[in-house]
N, C-alpha and C positions, 0 to 999 in steps of 0.2 A: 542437347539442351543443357545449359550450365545451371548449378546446384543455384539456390538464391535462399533468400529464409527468411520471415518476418518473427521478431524478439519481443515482447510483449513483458519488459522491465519492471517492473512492480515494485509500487510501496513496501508488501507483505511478500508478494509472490513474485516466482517470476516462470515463461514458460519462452519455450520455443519450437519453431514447425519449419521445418525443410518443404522447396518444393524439389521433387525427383522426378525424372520422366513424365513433367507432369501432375506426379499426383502428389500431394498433401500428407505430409506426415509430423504428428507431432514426436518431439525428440526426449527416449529416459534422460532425464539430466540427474537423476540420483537413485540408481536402484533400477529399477523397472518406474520410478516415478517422472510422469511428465511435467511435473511443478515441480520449482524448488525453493525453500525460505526463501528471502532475500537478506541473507545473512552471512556477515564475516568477521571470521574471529582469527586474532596474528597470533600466535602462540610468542611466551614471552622471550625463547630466546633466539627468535630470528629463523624461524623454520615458515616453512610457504605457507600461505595462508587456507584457511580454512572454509570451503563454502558451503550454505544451506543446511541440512540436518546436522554434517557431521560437525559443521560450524557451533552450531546450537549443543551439542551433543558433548563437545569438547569445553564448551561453557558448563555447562551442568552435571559436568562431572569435574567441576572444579580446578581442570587444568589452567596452570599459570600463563594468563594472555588477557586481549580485549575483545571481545564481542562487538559488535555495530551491526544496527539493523537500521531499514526504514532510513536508510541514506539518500533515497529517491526525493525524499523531502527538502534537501539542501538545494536541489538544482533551481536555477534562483535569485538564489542567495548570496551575499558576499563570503558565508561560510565554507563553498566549495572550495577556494582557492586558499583557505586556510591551512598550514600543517599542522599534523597530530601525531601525539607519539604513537607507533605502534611497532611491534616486532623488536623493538629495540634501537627503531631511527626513526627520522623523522621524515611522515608524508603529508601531501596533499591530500585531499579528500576527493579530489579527480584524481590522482592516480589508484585512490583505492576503488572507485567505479572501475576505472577503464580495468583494475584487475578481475573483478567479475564480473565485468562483459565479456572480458577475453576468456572468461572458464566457460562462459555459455559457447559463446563461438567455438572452442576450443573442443566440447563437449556435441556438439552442432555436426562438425566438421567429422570426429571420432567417429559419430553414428553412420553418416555419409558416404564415408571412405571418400573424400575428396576433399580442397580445397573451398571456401565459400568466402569470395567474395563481394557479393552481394545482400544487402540489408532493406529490410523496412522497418522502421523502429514505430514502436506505437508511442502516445503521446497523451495524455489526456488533453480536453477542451484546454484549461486554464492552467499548466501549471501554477501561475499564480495569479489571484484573484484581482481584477480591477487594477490591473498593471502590464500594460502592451508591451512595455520596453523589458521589464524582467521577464514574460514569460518569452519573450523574443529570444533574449540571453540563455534562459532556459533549455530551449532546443537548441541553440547553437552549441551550448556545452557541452547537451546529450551528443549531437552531431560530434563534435571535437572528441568525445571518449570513444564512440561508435569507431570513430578514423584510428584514434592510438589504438584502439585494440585489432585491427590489424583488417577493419573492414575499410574496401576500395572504395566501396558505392556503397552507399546512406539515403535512404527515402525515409517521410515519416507517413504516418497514416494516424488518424485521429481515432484513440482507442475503443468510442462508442462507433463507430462507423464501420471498423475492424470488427466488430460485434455484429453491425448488421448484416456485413458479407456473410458471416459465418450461419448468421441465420437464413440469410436467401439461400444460400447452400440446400440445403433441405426442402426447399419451395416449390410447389408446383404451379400455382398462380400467382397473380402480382397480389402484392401486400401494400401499404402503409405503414410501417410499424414505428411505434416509438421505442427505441433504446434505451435501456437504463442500464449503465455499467457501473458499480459501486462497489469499489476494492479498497483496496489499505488505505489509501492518501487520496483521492479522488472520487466526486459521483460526476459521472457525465452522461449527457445524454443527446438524443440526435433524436429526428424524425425521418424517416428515409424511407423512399421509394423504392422497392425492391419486388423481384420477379425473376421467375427462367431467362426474360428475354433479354434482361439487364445486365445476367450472370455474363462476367468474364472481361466486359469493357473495361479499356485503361482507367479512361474519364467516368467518374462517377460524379461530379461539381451538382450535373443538373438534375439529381436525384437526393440530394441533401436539402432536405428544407428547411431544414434547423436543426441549431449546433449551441451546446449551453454547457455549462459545467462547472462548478462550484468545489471548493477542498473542503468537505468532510468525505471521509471514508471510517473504515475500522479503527485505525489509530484514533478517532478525536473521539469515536467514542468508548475505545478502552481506558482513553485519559479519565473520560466523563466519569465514569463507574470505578475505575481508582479512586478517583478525585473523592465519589460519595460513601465507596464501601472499605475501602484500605487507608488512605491517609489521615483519614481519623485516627485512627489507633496507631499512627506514627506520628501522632503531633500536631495534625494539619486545623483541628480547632483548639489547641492548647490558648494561654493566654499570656503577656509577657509581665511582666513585673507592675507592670502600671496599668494593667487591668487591658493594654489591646491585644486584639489578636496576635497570632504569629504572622509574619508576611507569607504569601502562597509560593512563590518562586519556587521555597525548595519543594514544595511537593509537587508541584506542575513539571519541574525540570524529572523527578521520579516518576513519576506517570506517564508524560511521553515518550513512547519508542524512541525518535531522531538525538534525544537531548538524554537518554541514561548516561549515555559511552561517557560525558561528562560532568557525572553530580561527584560530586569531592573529589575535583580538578583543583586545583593550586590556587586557583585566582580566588574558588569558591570556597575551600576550606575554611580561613578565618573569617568568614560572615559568619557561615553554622556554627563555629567555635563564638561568635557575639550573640548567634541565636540562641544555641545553647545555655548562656552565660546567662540569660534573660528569660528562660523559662521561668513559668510560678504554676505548678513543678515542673523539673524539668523530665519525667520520667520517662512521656510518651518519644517527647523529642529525641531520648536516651536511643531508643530503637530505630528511629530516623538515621543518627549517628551509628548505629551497630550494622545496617547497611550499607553505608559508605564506607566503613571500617573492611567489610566482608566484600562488600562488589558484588550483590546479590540482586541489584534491580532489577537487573531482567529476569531471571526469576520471581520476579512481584507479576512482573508485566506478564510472563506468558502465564502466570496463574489468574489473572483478570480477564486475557486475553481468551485460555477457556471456559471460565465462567460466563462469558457474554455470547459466548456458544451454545454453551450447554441450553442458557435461558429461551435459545430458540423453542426448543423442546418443554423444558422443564420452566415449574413457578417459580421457585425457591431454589437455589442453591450454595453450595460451600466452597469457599476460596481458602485452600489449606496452602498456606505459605510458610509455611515451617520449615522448609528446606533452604528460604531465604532466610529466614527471621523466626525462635522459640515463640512462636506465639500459638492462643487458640485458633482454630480455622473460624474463617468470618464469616456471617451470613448474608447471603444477597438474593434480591427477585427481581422478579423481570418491570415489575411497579418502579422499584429504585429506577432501575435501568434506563428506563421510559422518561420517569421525571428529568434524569439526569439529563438526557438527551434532548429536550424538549427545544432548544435554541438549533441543534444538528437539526432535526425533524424540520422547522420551520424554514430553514435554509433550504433544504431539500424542497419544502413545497415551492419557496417562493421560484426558485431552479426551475421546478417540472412544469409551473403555468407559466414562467416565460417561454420556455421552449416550445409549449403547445403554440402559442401568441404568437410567436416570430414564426414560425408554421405558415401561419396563411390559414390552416387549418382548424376548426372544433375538433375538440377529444371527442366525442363520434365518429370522427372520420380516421382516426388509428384502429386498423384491423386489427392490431395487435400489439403487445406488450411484452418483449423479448427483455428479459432478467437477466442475469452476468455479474460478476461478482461476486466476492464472499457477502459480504456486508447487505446486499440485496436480501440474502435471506433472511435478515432482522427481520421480528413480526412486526415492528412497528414500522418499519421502511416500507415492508412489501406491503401493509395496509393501506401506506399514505400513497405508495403508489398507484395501488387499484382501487382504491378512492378518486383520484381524480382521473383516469380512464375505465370510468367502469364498463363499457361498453364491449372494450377491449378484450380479447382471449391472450390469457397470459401462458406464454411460453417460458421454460426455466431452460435457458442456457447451460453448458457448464460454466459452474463456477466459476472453476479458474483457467479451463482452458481456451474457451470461445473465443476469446480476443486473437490470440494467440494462432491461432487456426485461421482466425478473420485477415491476418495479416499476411500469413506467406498465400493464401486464398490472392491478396493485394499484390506482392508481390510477384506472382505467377503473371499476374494482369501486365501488372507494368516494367518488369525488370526483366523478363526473359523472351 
């Protein structure tokens, strides 16, 4: 039986699972870990690039190069076929995908002791919202880097549905369940028919009763929570010479993961050098500017990025960015948090009651509520979600591995 594998690319994360003789294995992609960031960093004088921890790791320890995360977010976009400098020449932003898929693959293959030809990529619902024709493009792109990086055969698998496989896995009777997968850059979710007697079929169409999915994940709301408890104190409500605000651009483009790699890029420099110019005072924006100076924003970000972690747990907590930026460590709760969020939240609900709707279905009639995700674990997420299935018995997935699992599960089905 030949090796086959389903890759589970991620906003934040990324994971992968061999099938072998049959069985299901997910694969260490760094360390003994079976997730890896979704992070790359070129070092600046042209040495191979850098993927996931050690990526991150070589960023924060201030080695000279660029960092880029949350590249998942471009596909899409006109911006993938853009080039960037990195390592010292200039790329695409598809060729820098197809280089870390091909370290997955490559990393896939090591564990295997074989060749793999074979793929199922997972996918969320929408890459992009209320647009057929770009999310069309979307996958085809994914498909086109899947191929350069040196996969023969390419299926996709829709990343909530990959979740339910994972969870029928486990099942001894038939289910109902509704999915919710909610990771870096996407919530998606599905309603699926699942059961022992279902396990294993190629065709799973007549078992999907709805299929929904909306872009917030983690990213929009680590922005959210930058936006309210860090860009303050870098300018973000200063005021310009003639009593208006500052424009938000720059602190929106420092708060996003996808858009750091570029805040005081060339083109952006002399705005902030007008912005600057136009403070009354300009102190706060001073530190705006000593970031750009430094090349420290991701370092902001993953200090928001744990703080909006920790709030799982905790009320209050301290976002010490000083290793980006001399400043005091800031205070933040999970209230801020929530507020912030409150437009992600509604998006979310309005999400979860169409997908019940286009069911055929009442939320009564979901046995269950199968989680996945980082971003599921928010308390506020996972509230809104068991709010409107209360009935439901909620199941916690792994985090980050379910999909992942859910997919070479698929591809056992259909590829071998």
């Amino acid at each position: 039986m030949s090796i086959v594998c389903g890759i589970d690319f991620g906003t934040s994360n990324s994971t992968v699972a061999i099938v072998r003789d049959g069985d299901i294995m997910l694969v260490p992609l760094e360390g003994g870990a079976t997730g890896i960031p979704s992070a790359i960093f070129h070092p600046a004088e042209g040495e191979p690039p850098l993927y996931g921890r050690a990526a991150v790791r070589a960023y924060t320890q201030r080695e000279p190069g660029r960092l880029m995360r949350s590249l998942k977010s471009i596909l899409g976009s006109d911006l993938i076929a853009e080039r960037t400098p990195v390592g010292g020449r200039s790329q695409t932003f598809e060729a820098i995908l197809v280089g870390f898929v091909r370290h997955l693959k490559e990393k896939a293959e090591a564990f295997a002791g074989s060749r793999i030809d074979k793929v199922v990529m997972g996918r969320p619902v929408h890459f992009v919202d209320g647009n057929e024709a770009a999310d069309r493009r979307a996958e085809d792109k994914l498909g086109d880097i899947a191929r350069a990086a040196a996969f023969r055969s390419v299926a996709f698998q829709f990343e909530p549905i990959a979740a339910a496989l994972s969870f029928e896995h486990t099942l001894k009777a038939p289910e109902i369940a509704f999915v919710a997968d909610i990771g870096g850059g996407t919530a998606d979710f599905s309603v699926v028919a699942v059961g022992p007697q279902r396990r294993g079929r190629a065709d799973r169409a007549g078992d999907i009763l709805a299929n929904d999915g909306v872009r917030v994940g983690g990213t929009n709301l680590d922005m959210r929570l930058s936006m309210a408890a860090v860009m303050p104190h870098l300018g973000s409500q200063s005021k310009t010479l003639t009593g208006l605000e500052l424009p938000r651009w720059p602190f929106l483009d420092l708060a996003t993961w996808h858009s750091i790699h570029a805040v005081g890029g060339p083109k952006k420099r002399p705005l902030l050098k007008q912005i600057l110019d136009d403070c009354a005072p300009p102190v706060l924006f001073e530190r705006y500017m000593e970031v750009v100076r430094r090349g420290t924003g991701h370092l902001i970000a993953g200090q928001v990025e744990a703080a909006k972690i920790a709030l799982t747990d905790a009320e209050t907590v301290s976002i010490d960015i000083s290793d980006a930026l001399p400043v005091p460590p800031i205070s933040a709760d999970r209230v801020m948090l929530e507020t912030a969020i409150t437009h992600e939240l509604e998006r979310l609900r309005t999400t979860v009651a169409a997908t019940i709707a286009a069911s055929g279905r009442k939320a009564s009639d979901m046995t269950a509520l199968f989680l996945t995700g980082g971003t599921s674990a928010v308390p506020s997420v996972r509230r809104l979600l068991t709010g409107l299935l209360p009935s439901s018995r909620v199941i916690d997935g792994d985090l980050f591995d379910s999909v992942g699992f859910g997919l070479a599960l698929d591809a056992r089905a259909r590829l071998t």
